[in-house]
C-alpha positions as CSV (number, residue, x, y, z in Angstrom):
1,X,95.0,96.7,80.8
2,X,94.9,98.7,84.1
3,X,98.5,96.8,85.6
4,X,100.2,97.6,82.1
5,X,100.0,100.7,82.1
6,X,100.6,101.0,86.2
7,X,103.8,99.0,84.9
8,X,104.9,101.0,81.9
9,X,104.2,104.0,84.7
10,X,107.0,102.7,87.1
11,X,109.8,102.6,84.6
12,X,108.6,105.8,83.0
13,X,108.4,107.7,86.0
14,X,111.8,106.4,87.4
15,X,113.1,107.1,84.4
16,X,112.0,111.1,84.6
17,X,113.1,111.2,88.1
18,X,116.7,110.0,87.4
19,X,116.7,112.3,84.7
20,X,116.0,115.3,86.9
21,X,118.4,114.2,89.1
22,X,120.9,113.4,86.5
23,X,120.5,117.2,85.7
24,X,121.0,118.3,89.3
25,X,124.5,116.5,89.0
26,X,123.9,113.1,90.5
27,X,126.0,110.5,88.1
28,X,124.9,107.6,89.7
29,X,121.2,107.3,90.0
30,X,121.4,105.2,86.3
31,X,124.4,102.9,87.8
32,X,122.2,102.0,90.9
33,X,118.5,101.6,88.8
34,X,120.1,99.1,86.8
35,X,121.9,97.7,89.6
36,X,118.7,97.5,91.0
37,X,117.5,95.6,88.1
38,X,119.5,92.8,87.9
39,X,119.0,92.2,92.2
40,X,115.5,92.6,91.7
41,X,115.7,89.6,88.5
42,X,117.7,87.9,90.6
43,X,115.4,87.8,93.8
44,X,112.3,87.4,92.3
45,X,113.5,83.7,91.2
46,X,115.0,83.3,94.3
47,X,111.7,83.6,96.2
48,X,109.9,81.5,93.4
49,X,111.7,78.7,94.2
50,X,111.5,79.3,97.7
51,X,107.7,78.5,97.8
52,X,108.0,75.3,95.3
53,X,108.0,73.3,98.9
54,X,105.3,75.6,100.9
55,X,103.1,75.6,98.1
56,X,103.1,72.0,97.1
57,X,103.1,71.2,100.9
58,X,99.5,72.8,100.9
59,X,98.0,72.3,97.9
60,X,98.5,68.4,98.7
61,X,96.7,69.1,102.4
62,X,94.0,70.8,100.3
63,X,93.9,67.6,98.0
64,X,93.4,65.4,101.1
65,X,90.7,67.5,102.4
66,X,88.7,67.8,99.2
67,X,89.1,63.8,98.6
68,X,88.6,62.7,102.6
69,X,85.4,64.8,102.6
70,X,86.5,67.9,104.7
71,X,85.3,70.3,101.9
72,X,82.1,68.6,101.6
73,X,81.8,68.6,106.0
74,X,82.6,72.2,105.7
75,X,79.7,72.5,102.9
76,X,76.8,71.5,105.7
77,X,78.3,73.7,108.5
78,X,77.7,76.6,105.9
79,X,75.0,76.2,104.3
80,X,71.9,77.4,106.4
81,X,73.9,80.9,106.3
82,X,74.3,80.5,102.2
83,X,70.6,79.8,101.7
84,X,69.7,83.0,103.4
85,X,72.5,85.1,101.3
86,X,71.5,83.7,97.8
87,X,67.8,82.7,98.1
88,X,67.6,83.0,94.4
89,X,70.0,79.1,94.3
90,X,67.7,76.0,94.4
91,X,68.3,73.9,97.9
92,X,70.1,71.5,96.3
93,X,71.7,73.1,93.4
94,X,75.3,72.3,92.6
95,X,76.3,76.2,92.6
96,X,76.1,75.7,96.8
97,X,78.7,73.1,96.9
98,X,81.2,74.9,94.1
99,X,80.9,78.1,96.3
100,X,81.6,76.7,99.6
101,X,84.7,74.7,98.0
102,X,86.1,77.8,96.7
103,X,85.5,80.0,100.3
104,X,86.9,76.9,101.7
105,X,90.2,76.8,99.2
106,X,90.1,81.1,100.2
107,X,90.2,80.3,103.9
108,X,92.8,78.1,103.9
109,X,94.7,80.4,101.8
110,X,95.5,78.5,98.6
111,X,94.0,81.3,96.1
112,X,95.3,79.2,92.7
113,X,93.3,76.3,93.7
114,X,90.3,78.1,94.6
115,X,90.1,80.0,91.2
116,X,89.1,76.3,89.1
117,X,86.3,76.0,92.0
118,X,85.0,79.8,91.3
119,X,85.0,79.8,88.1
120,X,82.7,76.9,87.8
121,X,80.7,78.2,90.7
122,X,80.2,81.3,88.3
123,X,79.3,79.0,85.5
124,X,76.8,77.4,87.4
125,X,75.4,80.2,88.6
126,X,75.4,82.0,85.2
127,X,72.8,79.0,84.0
128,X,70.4,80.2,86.8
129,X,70.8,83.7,85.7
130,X,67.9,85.0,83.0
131,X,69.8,87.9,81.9
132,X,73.3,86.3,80.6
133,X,75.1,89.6,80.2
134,X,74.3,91.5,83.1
135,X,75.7,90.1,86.7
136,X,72.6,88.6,88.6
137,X,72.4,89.3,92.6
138,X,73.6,85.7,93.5
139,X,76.7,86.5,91.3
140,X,77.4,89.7,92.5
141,X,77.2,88.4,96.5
142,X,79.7,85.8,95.8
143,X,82.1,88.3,93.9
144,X,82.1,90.4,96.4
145,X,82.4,87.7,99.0
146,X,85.2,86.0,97.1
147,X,87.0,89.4,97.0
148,X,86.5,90.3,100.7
149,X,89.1,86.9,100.6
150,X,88.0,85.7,104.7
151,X,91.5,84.1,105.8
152,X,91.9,81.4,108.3
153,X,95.1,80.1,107.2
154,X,96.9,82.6,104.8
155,X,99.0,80.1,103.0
156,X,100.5,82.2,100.3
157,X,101.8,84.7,102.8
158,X,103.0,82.6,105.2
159,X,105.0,81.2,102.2
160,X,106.5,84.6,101.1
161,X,107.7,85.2,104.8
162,X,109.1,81.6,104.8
163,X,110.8,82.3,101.3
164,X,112.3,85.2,103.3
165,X,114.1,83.8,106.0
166,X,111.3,85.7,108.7
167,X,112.0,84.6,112.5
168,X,108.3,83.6,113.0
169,X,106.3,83.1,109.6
170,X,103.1,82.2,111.3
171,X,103.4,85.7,113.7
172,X,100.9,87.0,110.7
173,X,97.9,84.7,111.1
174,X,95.7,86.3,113.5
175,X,96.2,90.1,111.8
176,X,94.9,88.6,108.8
177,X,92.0,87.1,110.0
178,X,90.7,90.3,111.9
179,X,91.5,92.5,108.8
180,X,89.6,90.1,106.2
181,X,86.9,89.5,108.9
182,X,86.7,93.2,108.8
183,X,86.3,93.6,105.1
184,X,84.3,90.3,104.5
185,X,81.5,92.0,106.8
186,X,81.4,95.7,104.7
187,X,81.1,93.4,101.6
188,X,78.5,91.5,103.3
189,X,76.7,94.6,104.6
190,X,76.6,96.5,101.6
191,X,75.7,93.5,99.0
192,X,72.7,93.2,101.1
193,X,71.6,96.5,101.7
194,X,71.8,97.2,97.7
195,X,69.5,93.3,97.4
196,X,67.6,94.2,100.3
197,X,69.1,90.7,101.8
198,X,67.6,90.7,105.6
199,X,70.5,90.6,107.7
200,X,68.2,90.1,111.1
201,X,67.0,86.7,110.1
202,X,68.0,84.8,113.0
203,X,70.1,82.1,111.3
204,X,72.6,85.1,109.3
205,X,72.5,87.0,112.8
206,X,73.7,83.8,114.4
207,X,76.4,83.0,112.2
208,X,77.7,86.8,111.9
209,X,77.2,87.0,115.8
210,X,79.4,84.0,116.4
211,X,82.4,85.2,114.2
212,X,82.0,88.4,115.4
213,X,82.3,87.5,119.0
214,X,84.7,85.1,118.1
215,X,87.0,87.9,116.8
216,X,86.1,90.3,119.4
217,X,87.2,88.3,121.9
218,X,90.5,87.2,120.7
219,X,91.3,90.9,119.7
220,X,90.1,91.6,123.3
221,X,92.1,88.7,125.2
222,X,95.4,90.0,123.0
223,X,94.9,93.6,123.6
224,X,94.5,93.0,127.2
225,X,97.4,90.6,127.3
226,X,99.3,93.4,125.7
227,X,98.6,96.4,127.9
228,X,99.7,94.4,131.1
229,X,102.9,93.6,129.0
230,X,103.6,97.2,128.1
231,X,105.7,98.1,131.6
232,X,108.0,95.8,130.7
233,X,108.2,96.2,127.3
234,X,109.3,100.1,128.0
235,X,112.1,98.8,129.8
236,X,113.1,96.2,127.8
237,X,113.3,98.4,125.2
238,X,115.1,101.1,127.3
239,X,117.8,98.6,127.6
240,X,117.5,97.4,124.0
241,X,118.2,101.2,123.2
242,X,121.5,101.6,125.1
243,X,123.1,98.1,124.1
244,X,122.4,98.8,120.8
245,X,124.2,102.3,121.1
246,X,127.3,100.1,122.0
247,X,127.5,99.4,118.6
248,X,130.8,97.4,117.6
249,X,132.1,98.3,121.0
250,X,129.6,95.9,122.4
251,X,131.2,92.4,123.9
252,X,129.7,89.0,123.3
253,X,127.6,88.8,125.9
254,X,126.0,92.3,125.7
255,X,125.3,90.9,122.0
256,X,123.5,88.2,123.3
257,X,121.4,90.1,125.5
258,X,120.4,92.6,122.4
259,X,118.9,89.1,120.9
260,X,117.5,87.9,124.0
261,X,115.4,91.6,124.5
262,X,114.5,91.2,120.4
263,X,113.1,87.8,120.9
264,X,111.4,88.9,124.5
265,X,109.9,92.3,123.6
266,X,106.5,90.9,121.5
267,X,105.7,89.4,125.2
268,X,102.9,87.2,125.9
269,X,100.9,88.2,123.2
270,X,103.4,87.0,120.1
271,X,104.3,84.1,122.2
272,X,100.6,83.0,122.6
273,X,99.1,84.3,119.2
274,X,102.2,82.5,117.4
275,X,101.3,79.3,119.5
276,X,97.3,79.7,118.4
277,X,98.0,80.1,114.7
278,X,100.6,76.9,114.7
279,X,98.3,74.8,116.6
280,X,95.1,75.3,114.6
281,X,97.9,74.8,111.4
282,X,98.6,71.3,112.6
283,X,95.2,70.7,113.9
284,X,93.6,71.3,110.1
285,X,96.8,69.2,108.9
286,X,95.7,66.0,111.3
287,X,91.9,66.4,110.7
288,X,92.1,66.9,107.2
289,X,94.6,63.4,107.1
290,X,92.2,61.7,110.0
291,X,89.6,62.0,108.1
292,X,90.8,60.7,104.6
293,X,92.2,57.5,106.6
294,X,88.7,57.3,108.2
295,X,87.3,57.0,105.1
296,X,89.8,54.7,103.2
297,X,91.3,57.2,100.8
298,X,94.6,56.6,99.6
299,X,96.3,60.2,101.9
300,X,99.9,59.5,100.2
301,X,98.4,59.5,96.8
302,X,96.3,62.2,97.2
303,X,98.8,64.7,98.9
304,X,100.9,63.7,95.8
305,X,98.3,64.7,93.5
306,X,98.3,68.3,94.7
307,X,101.8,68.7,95.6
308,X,102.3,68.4,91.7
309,X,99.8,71.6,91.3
310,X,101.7,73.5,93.8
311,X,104.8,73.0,91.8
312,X,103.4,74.3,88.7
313,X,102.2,77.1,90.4
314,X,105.1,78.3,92.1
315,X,106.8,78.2,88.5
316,X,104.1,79.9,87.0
317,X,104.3,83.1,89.5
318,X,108.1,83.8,88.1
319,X,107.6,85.9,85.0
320,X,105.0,87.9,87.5
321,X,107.3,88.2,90.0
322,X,110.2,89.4,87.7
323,X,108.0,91.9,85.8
324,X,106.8,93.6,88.7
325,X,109.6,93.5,90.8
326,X,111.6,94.7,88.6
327,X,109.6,97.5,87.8
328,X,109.3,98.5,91.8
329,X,112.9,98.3,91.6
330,X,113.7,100.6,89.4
331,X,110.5,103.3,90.4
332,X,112.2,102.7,94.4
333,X,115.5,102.8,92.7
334,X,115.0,106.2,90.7
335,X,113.7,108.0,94.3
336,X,110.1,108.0,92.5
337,X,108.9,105.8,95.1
338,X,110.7,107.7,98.1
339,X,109.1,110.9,96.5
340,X,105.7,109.6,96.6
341,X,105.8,108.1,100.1
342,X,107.1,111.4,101.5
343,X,104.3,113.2,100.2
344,X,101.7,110.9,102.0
345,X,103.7,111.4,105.3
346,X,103.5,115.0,104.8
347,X,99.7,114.9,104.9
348,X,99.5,112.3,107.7
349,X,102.6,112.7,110.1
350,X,100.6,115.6,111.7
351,X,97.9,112.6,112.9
352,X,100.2,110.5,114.4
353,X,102.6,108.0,113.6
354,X,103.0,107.2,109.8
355,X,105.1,104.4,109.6
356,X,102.1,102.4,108.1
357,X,102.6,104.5,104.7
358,X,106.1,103.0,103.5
359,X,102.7,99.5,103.1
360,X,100.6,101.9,101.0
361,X,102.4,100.1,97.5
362,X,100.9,96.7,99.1
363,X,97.1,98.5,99.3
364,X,97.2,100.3,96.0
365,X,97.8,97.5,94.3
366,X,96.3,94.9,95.9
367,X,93.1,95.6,94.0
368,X,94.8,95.5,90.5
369,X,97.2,92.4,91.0
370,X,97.8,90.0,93.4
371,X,101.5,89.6,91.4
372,X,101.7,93.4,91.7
373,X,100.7,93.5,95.3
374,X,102.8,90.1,96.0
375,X,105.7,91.9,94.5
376,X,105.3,95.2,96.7
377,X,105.4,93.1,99.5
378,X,108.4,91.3,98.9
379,X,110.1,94.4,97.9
380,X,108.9,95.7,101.7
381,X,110.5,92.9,103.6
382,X,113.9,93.1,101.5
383,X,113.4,97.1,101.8
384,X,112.9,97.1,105.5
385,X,113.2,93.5,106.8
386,X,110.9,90.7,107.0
387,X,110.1,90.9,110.6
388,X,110.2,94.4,110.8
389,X,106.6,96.6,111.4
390,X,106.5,97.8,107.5
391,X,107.6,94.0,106.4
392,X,105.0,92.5,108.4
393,X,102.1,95.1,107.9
394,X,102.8,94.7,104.3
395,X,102.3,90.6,104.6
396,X,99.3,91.3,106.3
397,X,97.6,93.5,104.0
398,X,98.7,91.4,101.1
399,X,96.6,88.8,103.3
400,X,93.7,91.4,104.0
401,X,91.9,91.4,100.5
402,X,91.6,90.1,97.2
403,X,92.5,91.2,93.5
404,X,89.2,92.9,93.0
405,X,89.4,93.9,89.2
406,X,91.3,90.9,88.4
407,X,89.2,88.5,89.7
408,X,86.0,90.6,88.5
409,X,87.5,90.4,84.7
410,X,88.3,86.7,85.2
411,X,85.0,85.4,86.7
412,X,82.7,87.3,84.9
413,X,84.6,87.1,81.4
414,X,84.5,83.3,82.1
415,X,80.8,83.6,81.4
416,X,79.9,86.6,79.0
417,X,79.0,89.5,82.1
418,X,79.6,92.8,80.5
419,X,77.1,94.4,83.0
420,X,78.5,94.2,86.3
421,X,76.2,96.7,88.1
422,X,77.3,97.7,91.7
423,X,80.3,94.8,92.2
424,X,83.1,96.7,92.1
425,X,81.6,99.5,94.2
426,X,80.7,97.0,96.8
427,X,84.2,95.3,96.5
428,X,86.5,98.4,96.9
429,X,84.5,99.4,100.1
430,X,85.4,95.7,101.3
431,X,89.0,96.4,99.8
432,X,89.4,99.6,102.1
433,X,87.5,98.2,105.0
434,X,90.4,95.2,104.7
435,X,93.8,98.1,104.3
436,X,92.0,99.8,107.3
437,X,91.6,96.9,109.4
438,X,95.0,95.5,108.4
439,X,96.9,98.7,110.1
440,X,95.1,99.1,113.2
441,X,95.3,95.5,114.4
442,X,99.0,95.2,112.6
443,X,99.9,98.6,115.3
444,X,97.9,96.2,118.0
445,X,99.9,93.3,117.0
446,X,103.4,94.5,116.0
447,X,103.8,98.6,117.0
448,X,106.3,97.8,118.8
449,X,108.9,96.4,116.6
């Protein structure tokens, strides 16, 4: 309910700003909303169909891993840590393994084929629970867990950058795993404080501890790699600066040095983190196919078997992604959206550089709609280019949390929860912890550009 009326907002707002502007004499602004329109239409199926291959590609990985036993391996590493977080599930209960599958499908980024796993986590859970229509504490910490959305291989993302044409479409995987480690903790922290989970046992500190050093230390290795690359960053992009004032006047071979200085100025630290991200790609690729041979399953078969759900998928997104882009399109073509991004530079240019708030369409409606949010960030990268800052801070908040009220309404209307208590309270604080976390390590990562 909340998304139609955000969307009957965009074309009813654009609409009153091209009226005003019509009045101040500007004959155009109609031409170029519905202009806008039709390219919007137009893109939104293009980009569909660019991620029939990316998504079938992965959902036939995930396939392998679920029937080779990968899910079930990555059930045991986990589960000491779960019992501690929902000491209300029996041991052996089957809720355990439904809600480590569905983490797992999260982590590796494949959010449609982790909603089937949820939702029968949540029914399973839901027979535990005594009080059918109020949320119980082991539903609530998984909610707010699920929403926190942990990322180790942002598949969907990675896909939208693919479907448009970015230079390196992995360059995003490390951003998004700081910013949903970030926002998985706060959910974590304030689940537990509000069920009075102890946090100081030493098997949670150990697990916690161990990610958190984990992500420390790369932030720490990249930040340092960074900072000794900075000299020459300055003066490659004093020379970038200068070439680039050429303009057409510039010869062939001062052209190729403006592209050699955009490919060298990331340094060290794009090189290596793009390298990191690809390799632990391919590494989860083999392991996941090692294993199936390993244990006899048929790997061609089964990677057949969930290509054919990523197809469905990727067709399934396009009336989304043609509602709400076109919708963006007409609020950003109407000035609407220039007008309301103007007004939160105004109140933050004074702190420092606000380039982060041409993302802000990502983070508001992230929480609402991961079609709404998907679309914003699409309509970033087409807006400002894919590999620019904006383009690729928008992917990686659109990879820093989850559709909070969506997936609230789905799970717990799957089962009859009308009482939901304090899970949306704890999953917006995740949901800002996760925007918050997603600009400062996307000005680490990609200031620069």
């Amino acid at each position: 309910m909340v998304l139609n009326y955000i969307w009957v907002a965009f074309f009813l707002v654009g609409f009153v700003v091209a009226m005003i502007k019509l009045l101040n004499g500007d004959l155009s602004i109609f031409p170029a909303i519905v202009d806008s329109i039709h390219s919007m239409a137009k893109v939104s199926v293009e980009i569909a169909l660019g991620l029939i291959g990316v998504m079938a590609l992965w959902l036939g990985i995930m396939k392998i891993g679920e029937n080779g036993g990968a899910i079930n391996f990555l059930t045991r590493i986990v589960s000491p840590f779960f019992r501690r977080l929902f000491p209300e599930i029996p041991k052996d209960h089957p809720a355990m393994g439904s809600m480590v599958m569905n983490f797992a499908a999260n982590m590796l980024g494949l959010d449609n084929a982790a909603t089937p796993l949820g939702l029968k986590a949540m029914n399973q859970l839901q027979e535990l629970n005594p009080n059918k229509d109020t949320a119980s504490n082991a539903q609530i910490m998984f909610l707010v867990l699920n929403t926190s959305g942990l990322t180790i291989i942002p598949v969907s993302v990675i896909a939208l950058r693919v479907a448009n044409g970015a230079a390196n479409p992995t360059d995003i995987f490390i951003p998004i795993l700081v910013a949903t480690f970030f926002s998985t903790i706060v959910g974590l922290v304030v689940v537990s404080l509000m069920q009075r989970i102890n946090l100081l046992h030493p098997i949670v500190i150990s697990y916690i501890a161990g990610g958190t050093a984990l992500i420390g230390g790369m932030l720490w290795y990249f930040r340092n790699l960074d900072q000794k690359w900075a000299p020459t960053r300055e003066k490659l992009m004093t020379e970038l600066t200068e070439l680039k004032a050429l303009g057409v006047e510039a010869t062939a071979e001062q052209s190729k040095r403006i592209e050699e200085i955009t490919q060298a100025i990331p340094g060290p630290m794009g090189e290596q983190s793009q390298f990191l991200g690809s390799f632990i790609i391919l590494g989860i690729i083999i392991s996941f196919i090692t294993l199936a041979m390993i244990r006899r399953v048929n790997v061609y078969e089964s990677f057949v078997e969930g290509a054919k759900e990523g197809f469905q998928v990727a067709i399934k997104i396009i009336p989304y992604l043609v509602a709400m882009l076109v919708a963006i399109g007409v609020f950003r073509a109407s000035g609407a959206m220039q007008y309301l991004m103007n007004g939160f530079r105004a109140v933050f240019s004074p702190l420092g550089d606000s380039r982060w708030v041409d993302s802000l369409p990502v983070a508001l409606m992230k929480p609402l709609s991961g079609s709404g949010a998907r679309g914003a960030a699409v309509d970033a990268m087409q807006t400002f280019g894919v590999d620019s800052f904006v383009g690729t801070l928008a992917c990686t908040m659109q990879g820093s949390t989850e559709t909070t009220f969506y997936t609230l309404a789905v799970y717990f209307g799957s089962v009859g929860v009308v009482r939901t208590r304090y899970t949306i309270v704890a999953g917006l604080a995740a949901d800002i912890a996760g925007i918050i976390g997603a600009i400062v390590v996307a000005y680490i990562f990609f200031g620069a550009r």
